[in-house]
C-alpha positions, 0 to 999 in steps of 0.5 A: 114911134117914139120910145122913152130911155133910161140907162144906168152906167156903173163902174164893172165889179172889181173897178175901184170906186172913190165916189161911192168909198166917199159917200160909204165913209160919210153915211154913218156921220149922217146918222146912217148906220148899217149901209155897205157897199155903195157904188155911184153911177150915172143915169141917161134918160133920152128919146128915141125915134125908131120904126118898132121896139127892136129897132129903138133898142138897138139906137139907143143900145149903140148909144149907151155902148159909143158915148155913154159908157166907158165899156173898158170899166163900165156895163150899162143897162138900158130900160126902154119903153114907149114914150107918153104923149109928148109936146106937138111937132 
């Protein structure tokens, strides 16, 4: 089977973030008032080949943990489910 990922890197509470200070420090001078507390992050979106759920969560778990993410600074959060109808092998 084949499953659809998604994973959402962010920087862990605590750990400076100047990307989303710039863009917080920004927004009022584009006419957005009222927005606190910005934090940027990095989104993944892959397949994954595996036999059950379990096992795609697992690959694509160990992904995010090994490659994506920094797991001295970041927390990842994996969304799995199954892919739709894809091109032909």
């Amino acid at each position: 089977m084949r499953f659809a990922a998604r994973v959402e890197v962010r920087l862990r509470p605590g750990i400076a973030d100047p990307e989303g200070a710039t863009i917080e420090r920004a927004l009022p001078a584009l006419g957005f008032e009222g927005v606190h507390d910005v934090r940027a992050g990095r989104s993944f979106r892959f397949e994954v080949d595996a036999a059950d759920e379990q096992e795609a969560r697992r690959r694509a778990g160990e992904i995010a943990h090994r490659l994506l993410a920094n797991p001295v600074i970041e927390d990842s959060v994996l969304e799995l489910e199954p892919a739709g109808p894809g091109e032909p092998d």
